[in-house]
C-alpha positions in Angstrom: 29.8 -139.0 -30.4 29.2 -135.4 -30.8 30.5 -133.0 -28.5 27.5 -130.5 -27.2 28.8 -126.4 -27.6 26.9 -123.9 -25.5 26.4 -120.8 -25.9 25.6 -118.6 -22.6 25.0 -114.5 -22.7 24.6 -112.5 -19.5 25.2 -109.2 -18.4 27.7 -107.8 -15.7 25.7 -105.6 -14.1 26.8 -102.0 -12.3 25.6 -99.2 -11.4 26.3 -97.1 -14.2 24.6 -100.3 -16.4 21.5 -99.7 -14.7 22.1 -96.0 -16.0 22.8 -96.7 -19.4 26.3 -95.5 -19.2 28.8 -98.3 -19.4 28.1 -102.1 -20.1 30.0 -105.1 -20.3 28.5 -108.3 -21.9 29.6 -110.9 -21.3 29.0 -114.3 -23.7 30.6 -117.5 -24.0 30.5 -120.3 -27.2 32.2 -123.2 -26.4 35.7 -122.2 -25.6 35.8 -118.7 -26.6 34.5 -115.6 -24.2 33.5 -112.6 -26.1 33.2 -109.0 -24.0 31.3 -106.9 -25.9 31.3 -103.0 -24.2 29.1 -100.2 -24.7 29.1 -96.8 -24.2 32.4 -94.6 -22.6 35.8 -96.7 -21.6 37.4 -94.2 -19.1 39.5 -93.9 -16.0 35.7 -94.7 -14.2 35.2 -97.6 -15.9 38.2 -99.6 -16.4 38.1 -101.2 -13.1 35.1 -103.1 -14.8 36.2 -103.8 -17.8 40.0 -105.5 -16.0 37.3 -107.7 -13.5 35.6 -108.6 -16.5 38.5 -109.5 -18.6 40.4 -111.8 -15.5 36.6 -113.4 -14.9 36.9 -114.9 -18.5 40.6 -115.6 -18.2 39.9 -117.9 -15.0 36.9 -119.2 -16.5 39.5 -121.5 -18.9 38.6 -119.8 -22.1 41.1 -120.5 -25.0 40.2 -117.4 -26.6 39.1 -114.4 -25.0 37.2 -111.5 -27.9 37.1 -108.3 -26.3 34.4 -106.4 -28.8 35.0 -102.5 -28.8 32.4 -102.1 -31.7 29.9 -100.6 -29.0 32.2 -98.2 -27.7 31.0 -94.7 -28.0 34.6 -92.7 -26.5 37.6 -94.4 -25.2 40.9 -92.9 -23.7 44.0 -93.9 -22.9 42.6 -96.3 -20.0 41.3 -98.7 -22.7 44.5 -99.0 -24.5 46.3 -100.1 -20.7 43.5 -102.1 -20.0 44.2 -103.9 -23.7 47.8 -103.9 -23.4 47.2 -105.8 -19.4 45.0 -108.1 -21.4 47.4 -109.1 -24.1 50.7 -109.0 -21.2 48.0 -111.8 -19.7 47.5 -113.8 -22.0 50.8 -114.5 -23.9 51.9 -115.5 -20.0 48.9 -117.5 -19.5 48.5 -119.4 -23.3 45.1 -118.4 -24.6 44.0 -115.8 -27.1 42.9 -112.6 -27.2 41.7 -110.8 -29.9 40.4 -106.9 -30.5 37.2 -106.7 -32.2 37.1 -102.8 -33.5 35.5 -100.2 -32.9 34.5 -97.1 -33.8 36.8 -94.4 -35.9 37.5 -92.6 -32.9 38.4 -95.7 -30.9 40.5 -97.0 -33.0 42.0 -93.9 -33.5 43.6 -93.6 -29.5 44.9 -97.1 -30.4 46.9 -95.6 -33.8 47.5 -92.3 -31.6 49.4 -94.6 -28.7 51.3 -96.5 -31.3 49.6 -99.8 -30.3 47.0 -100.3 -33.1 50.2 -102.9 -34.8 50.2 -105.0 -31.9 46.4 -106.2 -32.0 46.6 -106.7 -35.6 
């Protein structure tokens, strides 16, 4: 008997999604939840980002993806927000793995010293 995957996409919305300023997507394939993000990680947007992250990590996800490749700026809240996110999961026993980004992006991860630990 073959065991049926599904795969489900949906947006979080916000306010500043409606804008076109910050989106999380969220999308699920069997066991794995990917977050893919779009436009500026900052101090203002972090907040959605963590929801987003402990949404998937409650859902029972064995590996959580959280895709930066949309990102157009990221600071310094993105790299705590990661380094939450990996804290997390090493207690909690699932996954999580970095999809890059951009130059720049990965560039704040290389500047804080923390690119080595997502690699």
């Amino acid at each position: 008997m073959q065991e049926e995957v599904r795969s489900v996409t949906r947006k979080i919305d916000s306010p500043d999604a409606v804008n076109g300023a910050f989106v999380v997507e969220e999308s699920r394939h069997g066991s794995t939840v990917r977050l893919s993000l779009r436009g500026e990680l900052d101090m203002a947007t972090r907040a959605r980002v963590e929801s987003a992250l402990i949404r998937a990590e409650h859902s029972g996800a064995s590996v959580i993806e959280l895709d930066l490749g949309g990102l157009s700026f990221m600071d310094s809240s993105g790299v705590h927000v990661a380094l939450d996110a990996r804290r997390r999961s090493r207690e909690k026993g699932h996954s999580l793995v970095l999809l890059g980004g951009s130059e720049s992006v990965q560039r704040v991860f290389e500047l804080t010293g923390t690119a080595q630990l997502f690699r």
